[in-house]
C-alpha positions as CSV (number, residue, x, y, z in Angstrom):
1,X,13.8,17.0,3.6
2,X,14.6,20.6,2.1
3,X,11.7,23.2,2.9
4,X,12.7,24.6,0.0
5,X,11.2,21.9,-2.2
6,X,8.0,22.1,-0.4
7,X,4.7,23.1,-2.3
8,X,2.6,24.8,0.3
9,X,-1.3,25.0,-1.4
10,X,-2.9,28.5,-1.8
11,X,-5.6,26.6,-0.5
12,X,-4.2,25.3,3.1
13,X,-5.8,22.0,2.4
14,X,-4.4,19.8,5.2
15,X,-3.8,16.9,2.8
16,X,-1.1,16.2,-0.7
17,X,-1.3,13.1,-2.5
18,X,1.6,10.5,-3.6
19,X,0.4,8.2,-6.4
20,X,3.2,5.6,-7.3
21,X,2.4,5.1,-11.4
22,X,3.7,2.7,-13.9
23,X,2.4,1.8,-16.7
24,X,-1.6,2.9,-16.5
25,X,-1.9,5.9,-18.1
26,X,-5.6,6.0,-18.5
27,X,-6.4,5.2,-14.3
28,X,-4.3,6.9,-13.4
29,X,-5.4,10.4,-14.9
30,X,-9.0,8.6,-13.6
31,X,-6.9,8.7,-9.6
32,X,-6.2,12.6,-10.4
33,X,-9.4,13.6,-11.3
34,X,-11.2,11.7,-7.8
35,X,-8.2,13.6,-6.0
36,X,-9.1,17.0,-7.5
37,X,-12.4,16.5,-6.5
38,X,-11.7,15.7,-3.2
39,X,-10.5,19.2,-2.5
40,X,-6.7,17.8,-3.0
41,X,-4.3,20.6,-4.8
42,X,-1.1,18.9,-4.7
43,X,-0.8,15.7,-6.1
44,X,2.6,14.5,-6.6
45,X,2.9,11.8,-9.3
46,X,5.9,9.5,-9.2
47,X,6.2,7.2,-12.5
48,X,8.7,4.8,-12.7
49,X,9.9,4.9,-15.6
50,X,6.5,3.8,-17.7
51,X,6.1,3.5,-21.2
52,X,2.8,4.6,-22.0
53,X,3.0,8.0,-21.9
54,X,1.6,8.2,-18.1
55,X,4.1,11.4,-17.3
56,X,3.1,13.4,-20.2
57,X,-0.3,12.7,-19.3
58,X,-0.5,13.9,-15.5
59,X,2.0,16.6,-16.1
60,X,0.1,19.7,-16.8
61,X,-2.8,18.9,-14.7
62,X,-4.4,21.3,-12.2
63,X,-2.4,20.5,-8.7
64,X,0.1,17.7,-10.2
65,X,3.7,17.7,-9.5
66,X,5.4,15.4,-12.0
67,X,8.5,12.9,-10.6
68,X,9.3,10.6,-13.7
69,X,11.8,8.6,-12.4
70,X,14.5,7.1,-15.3
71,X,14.5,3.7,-13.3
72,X,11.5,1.9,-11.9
73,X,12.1,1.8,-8.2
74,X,9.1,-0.2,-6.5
75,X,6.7,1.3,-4.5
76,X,8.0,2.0,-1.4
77,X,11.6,3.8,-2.5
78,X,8.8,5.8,-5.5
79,X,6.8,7.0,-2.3
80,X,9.4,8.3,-0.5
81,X,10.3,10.4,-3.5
82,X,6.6,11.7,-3.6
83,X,6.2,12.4,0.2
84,X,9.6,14.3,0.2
85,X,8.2,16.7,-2.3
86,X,5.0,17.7,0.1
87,X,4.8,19.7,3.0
88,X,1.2,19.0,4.1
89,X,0.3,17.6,7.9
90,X,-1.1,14.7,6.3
91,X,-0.4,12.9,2.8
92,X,-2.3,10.8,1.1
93,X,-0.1,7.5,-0.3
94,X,-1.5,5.3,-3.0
95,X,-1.4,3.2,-5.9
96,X,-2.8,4.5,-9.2
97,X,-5.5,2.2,-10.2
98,X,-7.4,3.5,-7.5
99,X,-10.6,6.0,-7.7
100,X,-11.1,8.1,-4.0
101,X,-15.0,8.5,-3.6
102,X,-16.3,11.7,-2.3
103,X,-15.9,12.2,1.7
104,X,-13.3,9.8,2.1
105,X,-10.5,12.2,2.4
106,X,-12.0,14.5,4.8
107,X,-13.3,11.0,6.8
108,X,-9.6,10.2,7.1
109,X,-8.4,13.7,8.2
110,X,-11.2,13.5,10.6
111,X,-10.2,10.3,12.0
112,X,-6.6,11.8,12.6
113,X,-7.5,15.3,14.1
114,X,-9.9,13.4,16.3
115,X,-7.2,10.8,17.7
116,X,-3.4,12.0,17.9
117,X,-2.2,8.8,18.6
118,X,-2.9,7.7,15.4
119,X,-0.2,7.5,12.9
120,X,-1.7,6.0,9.8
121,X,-6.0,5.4,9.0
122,X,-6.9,3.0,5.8
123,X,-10.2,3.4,4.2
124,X,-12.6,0.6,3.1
125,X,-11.5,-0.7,-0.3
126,X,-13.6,-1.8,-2.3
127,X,-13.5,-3.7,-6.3
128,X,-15.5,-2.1,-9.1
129,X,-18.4,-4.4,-8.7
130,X,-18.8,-3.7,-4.9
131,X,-16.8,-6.3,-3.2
132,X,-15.1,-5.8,-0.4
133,X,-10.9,-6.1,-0.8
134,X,-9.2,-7.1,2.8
135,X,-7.1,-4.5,2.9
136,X,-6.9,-4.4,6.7
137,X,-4.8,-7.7,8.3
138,X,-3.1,-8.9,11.2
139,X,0.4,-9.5,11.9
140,X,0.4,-13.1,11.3
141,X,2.5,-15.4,13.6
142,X,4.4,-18.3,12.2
143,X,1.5,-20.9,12.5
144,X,-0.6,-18.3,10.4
145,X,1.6,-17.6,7.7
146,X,2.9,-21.3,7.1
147,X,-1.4,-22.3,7.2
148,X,-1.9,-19.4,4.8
149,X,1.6,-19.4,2.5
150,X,0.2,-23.1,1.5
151,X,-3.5,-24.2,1.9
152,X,-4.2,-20.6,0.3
153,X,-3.4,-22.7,-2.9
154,X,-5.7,-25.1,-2.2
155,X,-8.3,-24.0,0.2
156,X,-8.6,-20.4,0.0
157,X,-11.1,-20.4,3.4
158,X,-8.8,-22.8,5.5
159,X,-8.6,-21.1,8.8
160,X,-5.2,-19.6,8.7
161,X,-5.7,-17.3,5.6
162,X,-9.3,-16.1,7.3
163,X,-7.3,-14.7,10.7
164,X,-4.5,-13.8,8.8
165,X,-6.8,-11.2,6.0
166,X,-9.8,-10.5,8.9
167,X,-12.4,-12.2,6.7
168,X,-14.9,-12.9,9.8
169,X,-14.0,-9.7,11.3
170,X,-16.8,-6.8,11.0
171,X,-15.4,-4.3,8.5
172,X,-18.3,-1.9,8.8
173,X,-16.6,-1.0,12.2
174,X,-13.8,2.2,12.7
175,X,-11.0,0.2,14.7
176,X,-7.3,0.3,15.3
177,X,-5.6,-2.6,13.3
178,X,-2.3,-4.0,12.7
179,X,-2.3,-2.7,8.9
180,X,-4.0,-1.5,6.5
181,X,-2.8,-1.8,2.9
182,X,-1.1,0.5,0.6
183,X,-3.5,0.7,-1.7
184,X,-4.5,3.8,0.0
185,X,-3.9,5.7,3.2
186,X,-3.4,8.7,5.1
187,X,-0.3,9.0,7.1
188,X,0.4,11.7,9.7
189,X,3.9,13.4,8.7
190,X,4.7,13.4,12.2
191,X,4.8,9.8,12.4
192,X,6.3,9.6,8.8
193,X,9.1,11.2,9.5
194,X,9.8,9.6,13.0
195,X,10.3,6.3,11.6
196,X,11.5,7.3,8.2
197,X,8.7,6.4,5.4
198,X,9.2,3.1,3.5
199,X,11.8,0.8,3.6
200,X,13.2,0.7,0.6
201,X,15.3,-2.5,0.9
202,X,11.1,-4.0,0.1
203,X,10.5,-3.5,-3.9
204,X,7.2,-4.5,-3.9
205,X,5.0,-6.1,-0.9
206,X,5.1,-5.9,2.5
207,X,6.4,-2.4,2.4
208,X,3.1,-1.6,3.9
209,X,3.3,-4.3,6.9
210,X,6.7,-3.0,7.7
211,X,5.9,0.4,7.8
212,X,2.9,-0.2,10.0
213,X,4.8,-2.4,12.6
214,X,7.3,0.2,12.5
215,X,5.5,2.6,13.3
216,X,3.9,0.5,16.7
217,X,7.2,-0.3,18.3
218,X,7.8,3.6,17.4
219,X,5.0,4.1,20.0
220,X,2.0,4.9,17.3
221,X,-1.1,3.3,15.9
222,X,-2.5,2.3,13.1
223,X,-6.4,2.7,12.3
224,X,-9.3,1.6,9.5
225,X,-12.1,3.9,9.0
226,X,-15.1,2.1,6.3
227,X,-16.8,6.0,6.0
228,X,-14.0,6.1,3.9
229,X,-14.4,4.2,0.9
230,X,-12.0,4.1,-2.5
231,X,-12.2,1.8,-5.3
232,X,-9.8,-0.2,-6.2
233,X,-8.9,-1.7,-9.9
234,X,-6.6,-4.4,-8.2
235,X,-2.9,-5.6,-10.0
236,X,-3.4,-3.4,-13.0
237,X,0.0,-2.8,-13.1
238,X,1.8,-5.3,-11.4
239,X,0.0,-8.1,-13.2
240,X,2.2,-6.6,-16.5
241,X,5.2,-8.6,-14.9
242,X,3.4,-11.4,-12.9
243,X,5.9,-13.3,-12.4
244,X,8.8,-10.6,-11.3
245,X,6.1,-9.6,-8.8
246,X,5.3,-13.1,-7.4
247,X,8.9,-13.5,-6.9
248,X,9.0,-9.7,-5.6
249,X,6.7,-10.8,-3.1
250,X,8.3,-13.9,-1.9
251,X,11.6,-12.2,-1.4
252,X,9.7,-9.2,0.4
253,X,8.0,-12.0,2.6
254,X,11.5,-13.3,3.8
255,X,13.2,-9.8,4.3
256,X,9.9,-8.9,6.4
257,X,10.7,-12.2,8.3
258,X,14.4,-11.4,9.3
259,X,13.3,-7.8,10.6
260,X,10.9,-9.1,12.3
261,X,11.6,-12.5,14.2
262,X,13.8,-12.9,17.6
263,X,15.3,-15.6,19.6
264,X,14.3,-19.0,18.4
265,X,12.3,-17.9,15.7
266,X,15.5,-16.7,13.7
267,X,16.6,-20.6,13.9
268,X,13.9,-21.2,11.4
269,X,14.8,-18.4,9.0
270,X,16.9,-20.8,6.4
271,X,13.6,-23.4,6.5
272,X,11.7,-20.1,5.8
273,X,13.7,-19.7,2.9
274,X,13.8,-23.1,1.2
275,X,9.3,-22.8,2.3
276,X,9.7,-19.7,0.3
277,X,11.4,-20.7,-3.0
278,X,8.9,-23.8,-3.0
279,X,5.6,-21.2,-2.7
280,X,7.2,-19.5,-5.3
281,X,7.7,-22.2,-7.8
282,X,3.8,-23.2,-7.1
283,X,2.7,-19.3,-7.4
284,X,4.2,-19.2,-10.7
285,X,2.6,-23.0,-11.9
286,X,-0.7,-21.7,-10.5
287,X,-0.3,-18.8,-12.6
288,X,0.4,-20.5,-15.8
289,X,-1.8,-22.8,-15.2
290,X,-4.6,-20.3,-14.5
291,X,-3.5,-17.4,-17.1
292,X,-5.1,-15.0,-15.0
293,X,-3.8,-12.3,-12.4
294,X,-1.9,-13.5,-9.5
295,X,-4.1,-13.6,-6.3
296,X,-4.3,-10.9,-3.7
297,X,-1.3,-12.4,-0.9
C-alpha cells in the first residue's frame, strides 16, 4: 500500500469504512448516512460498475471517497481496493444494503482495543423486522456440509444446517467464533495486512470464511459482539443476477474446499464437484420454482 494514498481524518477517528456497491443507489446513500452518524469520516465507496447512478450519488458526500470501478469485480477483489485507500487502525468492511445502528461501531472498536488477539469482531445482524440473520457460523466439516448442501432444500432445520449456521447457539453472548459474515465487520489492519485482505480468486461467497480461517492458522482470532447491532436489507443486489450468484456460490464453495482439505479428504474433491454441479442445478429449479430471492447459504 502507498502512504501516499492514505486519507488520514482531521478527526483521528480510529475507524474508515469500505462499502462494496452495485447497483442500490438509494441504501446505499441510507449505509453513508448511519456511517456519518457513527462518528465515521472516511468512507470509501467502491462500485462496480453499477448502472443506477450509485457513484454520482455517494460522490460529494461529507467523508466519502469515490472508487467506481469500470468492471464489476465481486466483493472481495472491490474490498481490497477500498481498504488500500484507508489508513485507519481499524476499517469497517461491508455490503451496502446495510444500516449501522448507533453504538455499534464504537462496541466493535471496544471489543478490539480490549483484546489484541483479536483480528476481526462481527456485530449482531439483524432483518428490517427484527429477526435475527446467522451471520456468525462454524467451519463445517464434510458431514456438515454434505447434511446442509442437500436437506437445506428440503428440511431447512435438519440437524446439519443448525450446527453448521449456530441456530441453537446463544447469540446474545460476546464470543470468539469461527466467522462472522461480511455483511459487516471490523478488521484490525494489523491482521489485514498480515494475511493479505481477501482472496480474490472468491467473486462472491465464501470470501468471508476464507479470510477468517486465514487469519487463525495466521495465529489470530475471530470474535461476535451482539452490543453491536446493524440491519441488514439481505440480497438486494445480488438477487439482480440470482442465478450468476447461485452459481458464484457453488464455484466459491469448491475453491474454499481445495484450500482447505488435506490428505484423504482431497480424494473426494472431484465427488465434491459433480455434488456441486447437482446443488447447483436444484438451487436454480428451486429458484424458478419459487420466484423469490435465493436463500441465505
Amino acid at each position: 500500500m502507498s502512504g501516499a494514498d492514505h486519507h488520514v481524518p482531521a478527526s483521528g477517528c480510529p475507524v474508515a469504512a469500505v462499502v462494496v456497491s452495485y447497483n442500490v443507489r438509494d441504501l446505499l446513500l441510507t449505509c453513508v448516512e448511519s456511517l456519518r452518524r457513527e462518528g465515521i469520516d472516511h468512507i470509501v465507496v467502491v462500485d462496480n460498475a453499477s448502472v443506477d447512478g450509485s457513484a454520482d450519488a455517494a460522490r460529494g458526500r461529507p467523508g466519502v471517497e469515490v472508487v467506481a470501478l469500470s468492471r464489476n469485480l465481486g466483493f472481495g477483489s472491490a474490498a481490497n481496493v477500498g481498504v488500500a485507500r484507508t489508513s485507519t487502525p481499524y476499517v469497517a468492511v461491508m455490503n451496502p444494503d446495510v444500516v449501522v445502528e448507533p453504538g455499534a461501531t464504537a462496541a466493535l472498536v471496544d471489543a478490539l482495543e480490549n483484546d489484541p488477539g483479536l483480528a476481526v469482531v462481527g456485530p449482531r445482524v439483524q432483518t428490517p423486522d427484527g429477526a435475527l440473520y446467522p451471520s456468525v457460523r462454524t467451519f463445517p466439516d464434510l458431514a456438515d456440509a454434505a447434511g446442509h448442501a442437500f436437506l437445506h432444500f428440503v428440511w431447512p432445520a435438519n440437524p446439519f444446517s443448525r450446527r453448521y449456521r449456530m441456530l441453537d447457539w446463544d447469540h446474545a453472548v460476546a464470543a470468539d467464533v469461527d466467522w462472522v459474515a461480511g455483511t459487516h465487520f471490523l478488521v484490525r489492519r494489523q491482521a489485514w495486512d498480515a494475511v493479505g485482505g481477501f482472496d480474490e480468486r472468491f467473486f462472491m461467497y465464501l470470501e468471508d470464511v476464507d479470510l477468517c480461517w486465514r487469519l487463525r492458522g495466521a495465529g489470530w482470532r475471530t470474535g461476535y459482539q451482539p452490543a453491536a447491532v446493524v440491519v441488514h436489507a439481505i440480497g438486494r443486489s445480488t438477487d439482480q443476477t440470482p442465478y450468476r450468484m447461485i452459481a458464484a456460490h457453488h464455484r466459491s464453495l469448491l475453491r474454499y474446499a481445495a484450500k482447505t482439505s488435506a490428505g484423504r479428504q482431497r480424494l473426494l474433491l472431484p465427488v465434491m464437484a459433480v455434488a456441486l454441479v447437482l446443488r447447483t442445478g436444484l438451487a436454480w429449479a428451486q429458484r424458478a420454482a419459487r420466484g423469490r430471492p435465493h436463500a441465505a447459504p
